[in-house]
C-alpha positions as CSV (number, residue, x, y, z in Angstrom):
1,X,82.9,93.8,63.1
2,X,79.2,95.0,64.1
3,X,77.2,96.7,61.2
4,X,76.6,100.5,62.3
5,X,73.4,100.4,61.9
6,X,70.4,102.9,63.7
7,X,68.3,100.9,65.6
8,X,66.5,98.4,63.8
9,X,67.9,99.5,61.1
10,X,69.5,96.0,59.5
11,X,65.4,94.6,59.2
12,X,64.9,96.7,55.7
13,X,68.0,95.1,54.2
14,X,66.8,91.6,55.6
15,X,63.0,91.4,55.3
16,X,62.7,90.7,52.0
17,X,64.8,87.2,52.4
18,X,61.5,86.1,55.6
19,X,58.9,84.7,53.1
20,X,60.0,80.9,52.4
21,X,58.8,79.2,48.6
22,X,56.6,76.1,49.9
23,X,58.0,74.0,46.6
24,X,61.7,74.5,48.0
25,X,61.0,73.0,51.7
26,X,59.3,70.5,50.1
27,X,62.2,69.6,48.4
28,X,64.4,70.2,50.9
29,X,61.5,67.2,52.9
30,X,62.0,65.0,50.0
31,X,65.4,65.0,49.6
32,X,66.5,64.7,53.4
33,X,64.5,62.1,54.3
34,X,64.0,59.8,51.6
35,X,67.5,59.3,51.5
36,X,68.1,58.8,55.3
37,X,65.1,56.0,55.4
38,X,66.9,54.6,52.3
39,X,70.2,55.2,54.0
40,X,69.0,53.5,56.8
41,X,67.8,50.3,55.1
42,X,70.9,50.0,53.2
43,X,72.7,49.6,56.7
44,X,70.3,47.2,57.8
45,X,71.0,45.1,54.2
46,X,74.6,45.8,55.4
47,X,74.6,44.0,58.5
48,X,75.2,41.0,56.2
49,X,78.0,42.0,54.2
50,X,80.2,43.9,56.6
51,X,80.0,45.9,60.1
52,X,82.4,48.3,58.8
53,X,80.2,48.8,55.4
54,X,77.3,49.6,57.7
55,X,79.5,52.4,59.8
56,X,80.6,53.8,56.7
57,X,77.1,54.2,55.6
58,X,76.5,55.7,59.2
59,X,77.8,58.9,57.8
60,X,76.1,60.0,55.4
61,X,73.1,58.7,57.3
62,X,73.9,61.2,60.1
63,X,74.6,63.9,57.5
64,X,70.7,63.5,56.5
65,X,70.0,63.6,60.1
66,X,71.5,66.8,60.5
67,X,69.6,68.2,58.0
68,X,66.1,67.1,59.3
69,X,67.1,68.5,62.1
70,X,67.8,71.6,60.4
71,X,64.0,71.7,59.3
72,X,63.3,71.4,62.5
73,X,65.1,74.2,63.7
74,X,63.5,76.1,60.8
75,X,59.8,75.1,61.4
76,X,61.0,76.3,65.3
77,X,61.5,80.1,64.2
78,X,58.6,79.6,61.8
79,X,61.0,80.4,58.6
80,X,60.3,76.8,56.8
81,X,56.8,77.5,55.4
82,X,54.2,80.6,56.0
83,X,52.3,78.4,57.8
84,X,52.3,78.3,61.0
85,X,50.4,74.9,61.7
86,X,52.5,73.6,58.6
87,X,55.7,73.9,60.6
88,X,54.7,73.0,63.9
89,X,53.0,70.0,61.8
90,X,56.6,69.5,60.5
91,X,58.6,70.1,63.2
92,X,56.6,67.7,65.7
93,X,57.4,64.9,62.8
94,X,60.8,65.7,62.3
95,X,61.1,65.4,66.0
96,X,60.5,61.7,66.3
97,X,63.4,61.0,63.8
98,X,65.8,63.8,66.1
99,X,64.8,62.3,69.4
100,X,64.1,66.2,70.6
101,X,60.8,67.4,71.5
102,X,59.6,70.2,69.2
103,X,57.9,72.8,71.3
104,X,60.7,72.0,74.4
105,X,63.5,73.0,72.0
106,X,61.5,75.5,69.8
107,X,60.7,77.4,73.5
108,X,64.8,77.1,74.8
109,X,66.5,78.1,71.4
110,X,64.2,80.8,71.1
111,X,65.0,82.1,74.3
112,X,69.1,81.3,73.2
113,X,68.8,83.6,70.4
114,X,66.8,86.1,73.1
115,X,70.0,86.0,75.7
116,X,73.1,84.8,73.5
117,X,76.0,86.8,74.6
118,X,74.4,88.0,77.9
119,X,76.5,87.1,80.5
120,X,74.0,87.8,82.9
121,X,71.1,85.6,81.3
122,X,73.0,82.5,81.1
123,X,71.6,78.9,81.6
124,X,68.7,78.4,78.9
125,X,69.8,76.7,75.6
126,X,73.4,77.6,75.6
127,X,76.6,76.0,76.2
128,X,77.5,76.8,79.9
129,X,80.1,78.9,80.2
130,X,82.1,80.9,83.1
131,X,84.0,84.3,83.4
132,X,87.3,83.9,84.8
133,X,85.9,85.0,88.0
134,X,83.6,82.6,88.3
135,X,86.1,80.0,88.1
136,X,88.6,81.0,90.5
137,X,85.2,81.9,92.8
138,X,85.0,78.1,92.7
139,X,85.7,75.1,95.4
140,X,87.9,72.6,94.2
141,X,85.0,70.4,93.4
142,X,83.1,73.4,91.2
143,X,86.1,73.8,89.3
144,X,87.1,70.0,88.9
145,X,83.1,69.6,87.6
146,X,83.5,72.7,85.0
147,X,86.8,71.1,83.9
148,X,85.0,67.8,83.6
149,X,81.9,69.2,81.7
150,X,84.3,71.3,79.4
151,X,86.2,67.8,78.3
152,X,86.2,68.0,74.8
153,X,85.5,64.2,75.4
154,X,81.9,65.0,77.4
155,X,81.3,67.9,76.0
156,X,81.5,66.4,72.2
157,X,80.4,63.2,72.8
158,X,79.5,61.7,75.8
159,X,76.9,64.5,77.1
160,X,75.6,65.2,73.6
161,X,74.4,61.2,73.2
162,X,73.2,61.3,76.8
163,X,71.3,64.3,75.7
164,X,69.4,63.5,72.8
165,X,68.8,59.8,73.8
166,X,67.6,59.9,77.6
167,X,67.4,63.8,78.8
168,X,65.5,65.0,75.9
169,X,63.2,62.1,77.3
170,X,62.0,64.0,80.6
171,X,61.1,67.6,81.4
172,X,64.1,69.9,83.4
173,X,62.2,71.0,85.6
174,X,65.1,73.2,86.9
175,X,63.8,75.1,84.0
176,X,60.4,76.8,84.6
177,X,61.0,78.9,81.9
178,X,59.6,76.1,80.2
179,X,57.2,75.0,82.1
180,X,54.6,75.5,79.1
181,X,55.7,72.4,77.4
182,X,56.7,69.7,79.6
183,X,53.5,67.6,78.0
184,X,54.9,68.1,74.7
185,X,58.7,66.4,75.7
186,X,56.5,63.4,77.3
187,X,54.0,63.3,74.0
188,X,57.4,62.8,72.1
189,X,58.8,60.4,73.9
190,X,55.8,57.8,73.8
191,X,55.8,58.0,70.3
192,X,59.5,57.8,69.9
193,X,59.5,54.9,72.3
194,X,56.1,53.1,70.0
195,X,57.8,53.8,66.7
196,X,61.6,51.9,68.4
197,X,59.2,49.4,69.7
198,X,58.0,48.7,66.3
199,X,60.8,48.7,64.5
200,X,63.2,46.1,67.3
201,X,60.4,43.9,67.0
202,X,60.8,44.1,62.6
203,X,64.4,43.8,62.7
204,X,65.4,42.9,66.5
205,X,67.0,44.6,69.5
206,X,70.7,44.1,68.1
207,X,70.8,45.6,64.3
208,X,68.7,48.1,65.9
209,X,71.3,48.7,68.4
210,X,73.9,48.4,65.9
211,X,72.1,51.1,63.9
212,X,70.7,53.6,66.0
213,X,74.2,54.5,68.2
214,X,76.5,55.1,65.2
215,X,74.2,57.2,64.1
216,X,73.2,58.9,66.8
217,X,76.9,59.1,68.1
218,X,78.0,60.6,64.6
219,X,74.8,63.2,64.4
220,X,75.2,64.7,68.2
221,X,78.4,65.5,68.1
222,X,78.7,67.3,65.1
223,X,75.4,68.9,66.5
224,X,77.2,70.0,69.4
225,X,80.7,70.5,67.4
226,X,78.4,72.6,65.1
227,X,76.4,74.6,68.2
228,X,79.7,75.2,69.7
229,X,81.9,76.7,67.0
230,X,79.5,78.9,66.1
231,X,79.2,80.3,69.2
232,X,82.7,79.3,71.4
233,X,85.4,81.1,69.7
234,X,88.2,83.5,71.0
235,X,86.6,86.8,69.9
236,X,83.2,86.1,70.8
237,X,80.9,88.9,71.9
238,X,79.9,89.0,75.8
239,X,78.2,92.0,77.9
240,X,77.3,92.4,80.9
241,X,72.7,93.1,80.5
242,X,73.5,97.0,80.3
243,X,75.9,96.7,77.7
244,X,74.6,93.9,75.8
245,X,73.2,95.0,72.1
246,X,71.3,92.3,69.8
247,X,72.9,93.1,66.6
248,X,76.3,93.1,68.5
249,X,75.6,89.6,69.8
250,X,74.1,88.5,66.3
251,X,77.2,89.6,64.1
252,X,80.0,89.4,66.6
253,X,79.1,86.7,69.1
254,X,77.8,84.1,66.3
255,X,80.4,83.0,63.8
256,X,80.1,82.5,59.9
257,X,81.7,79.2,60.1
258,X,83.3,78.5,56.0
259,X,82.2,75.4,55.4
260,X,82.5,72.9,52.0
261,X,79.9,73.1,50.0
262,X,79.0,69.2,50.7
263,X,79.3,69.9,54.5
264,X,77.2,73.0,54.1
265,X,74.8,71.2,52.1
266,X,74.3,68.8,54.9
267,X,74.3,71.4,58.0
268,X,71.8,73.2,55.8
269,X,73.7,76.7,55.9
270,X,73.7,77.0,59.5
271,X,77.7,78.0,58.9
272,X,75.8,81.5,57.8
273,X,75.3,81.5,61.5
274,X,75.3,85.7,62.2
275,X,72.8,86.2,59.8
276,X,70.6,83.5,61.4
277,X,70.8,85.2,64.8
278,X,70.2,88.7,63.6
279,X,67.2,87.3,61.5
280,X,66.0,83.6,62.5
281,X,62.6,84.4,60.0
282,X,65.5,83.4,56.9
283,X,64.8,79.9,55.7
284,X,67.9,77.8,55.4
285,X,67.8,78.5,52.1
286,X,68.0,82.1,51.6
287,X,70.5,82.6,54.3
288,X,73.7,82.2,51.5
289,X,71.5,84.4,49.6
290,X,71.4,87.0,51.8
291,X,74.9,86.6,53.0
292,X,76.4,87.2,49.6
293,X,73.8,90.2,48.3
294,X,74.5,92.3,51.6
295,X,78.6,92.7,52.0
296,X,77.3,95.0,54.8
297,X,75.9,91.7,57.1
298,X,79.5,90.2,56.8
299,X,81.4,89.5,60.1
300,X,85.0,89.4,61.1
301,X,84.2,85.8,63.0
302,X,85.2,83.9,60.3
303,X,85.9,80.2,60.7
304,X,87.3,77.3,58.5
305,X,87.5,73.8,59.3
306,X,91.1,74.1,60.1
307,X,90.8,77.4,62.3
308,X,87.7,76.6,63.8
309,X,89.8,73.6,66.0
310,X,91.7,76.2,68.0
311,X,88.2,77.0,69.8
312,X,88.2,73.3,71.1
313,X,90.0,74.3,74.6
314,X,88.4,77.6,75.0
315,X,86.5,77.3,77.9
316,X,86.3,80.7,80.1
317,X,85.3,84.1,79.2
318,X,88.4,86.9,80.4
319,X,86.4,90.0,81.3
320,X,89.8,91.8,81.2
321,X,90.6,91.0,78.0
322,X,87.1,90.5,76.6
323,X,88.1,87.5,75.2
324,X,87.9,83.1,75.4
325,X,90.5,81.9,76.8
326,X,91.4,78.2,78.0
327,X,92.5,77.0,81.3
328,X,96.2,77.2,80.8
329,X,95.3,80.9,80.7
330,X,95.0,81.2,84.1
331,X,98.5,80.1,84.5
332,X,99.7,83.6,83.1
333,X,97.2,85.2,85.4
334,X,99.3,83.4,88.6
335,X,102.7,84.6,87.0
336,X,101.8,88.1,86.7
């Protein structure tokens, strides 16, 4: 379901949700990172006890990770404060804690929520994807690599801990798009490089190791899972550039992904995910808000926990059927 709105139309009914209240990010600061530095020590102190006490305490030290990486993503669509210097300020901190460099990401997501469900304008902050086409249009070896890359294996795990812990480290420069901000990704990584420095020579190279990957492991995947769901799903809007509408991509290609309230707390809302894309000014912390005061804003892509899993294999989009589809798909396709 897409609103039917004229034009612009859906900016009166959101605009009054852009301003953000400076006490409630600071709050929202406070009470993501003090507990993920105290979280952290505690695993350190935990090294002692028990291994398996300090990747228990791995979780909900990711879960405070994910949500300073949520003020991050804020302070990149300039929703967290009405400053703009205060959340670039913010965002270039939160950054050495995320391992992503602020303006890098702040510059490709923004041109993600420019493009999402353009088939045609693929390639910039998305997850890769292929038409049906494309993937029969391939060699052997181009299909064997998208099969490969679409692993839930690499595509949960492997590649997202690659990601955030060496390729966030360099420029693409594939990319020129972002051309702009190459200094910024190497800025980041010689203070996230000092500050890891620093802390192996207070504690030593092997609690830090024994730290840093649970951690890391646990946060980018259910970054990626998180990125994915709301965006991989078997009814999610694609168009071709002439077809493609914002507010059709916004409320029909992003999903409202139903979480618990103590996994939404962590994610920080992003489940309200088609109300994020049709306005990214919306703090965090307005976007239930605005979900629940406008019945009008809410989508048919609707996704639990338990339904969301039937996405994992989904993996081509069918421009016959307008539709995500998995490989075994294209075994009915050969039948017919």
């Amino acid at each position: 379901m897409s609103p039917s709105f004229e034009g612009s139309e859906w900016k009166k009914l959101v605009s009054k949700y852009y301003s953000s209240h400076t006490w409630k990010s600071i709050w929202q600061v406070l009470n993501s990172f003090i507990p993920f530095i105290a979280t952290l020590i505690f695993m350190y102190l935990s090294l002692e006890l028990s291994y398996f006490l300090t990747l228990l305490l791995s979780f909900p030290a990711s879960g405070f990770l994910a949500r300073i990486f949520i003020i991050q993503h804020d302070c990149g669509h300039s929703s967290f404060f009405n400053s703009q210097r205060a959340n670039d300020l913010l965002g270039m901190f939160c950054s050495i804690f995320t391992f992503t460099p602020y303006h890098q990401w702040r510059k490709s997501h923004a041109i993600h929520h420019a493009r999402s469900g353009n088939l045609e304008r693929r390639g910039i902050g998305d997850i890769y994807t292929m038409t049906v086409n494309e993937y029969l249009s391939r060699s052997k070896w181009g299909r064997l690599k998208y099969r490969l890359y679409r692993n839930p294996l690499f595509l949960f795990v492997i590649i997202p801990t690659i990601l955030f812990l060496i390729i966030y480290r360099f420029p693409n420069f594939r990319q020129k798009a972002l051309k702009s901000v190459y200094a910024n990704t190497y800025y980041t990584t010689l203070v996230i490089c000092s500050l890891i420095g620093a802390v192996i020579w207070l504690i030593g190279l092997k609690a830090f190791l024994l730290i840093l990957f649970p951690v890391i492991i646990i946060t980018s995947t259910a970054g990626a899972w998180l990125f994915f769901v709301q965006h991989q799903f078997e009814d999610a809007y694609w168009a071709n550039q002439d077809e493609w509408d914002y507010t059709k991509a916004a409320m029909s290609g992003s999903s409202y992904y139903k979480l618990p309230k103590v996994l939404q707390w962590f994610t920080g809302n992003i489940g309200f995910h088609h109300i994020h894309h049709l306005s990214p000014r919306i703090p965090n912390y307005k976007l239930e808000k605005c979900h629940k005061e406008n019945p009008v804003l809410h989508t048919n892509a609707v996704l639990t926990l338990r339904t969301s899993f039937k996405s994992i294999f989904l993996s081509l989009w069918d421009e016959s059927s307008k539709k995500l589809v998995s490989f075994r798909y294209l075994k009915t396709l050969q039948t017919e």
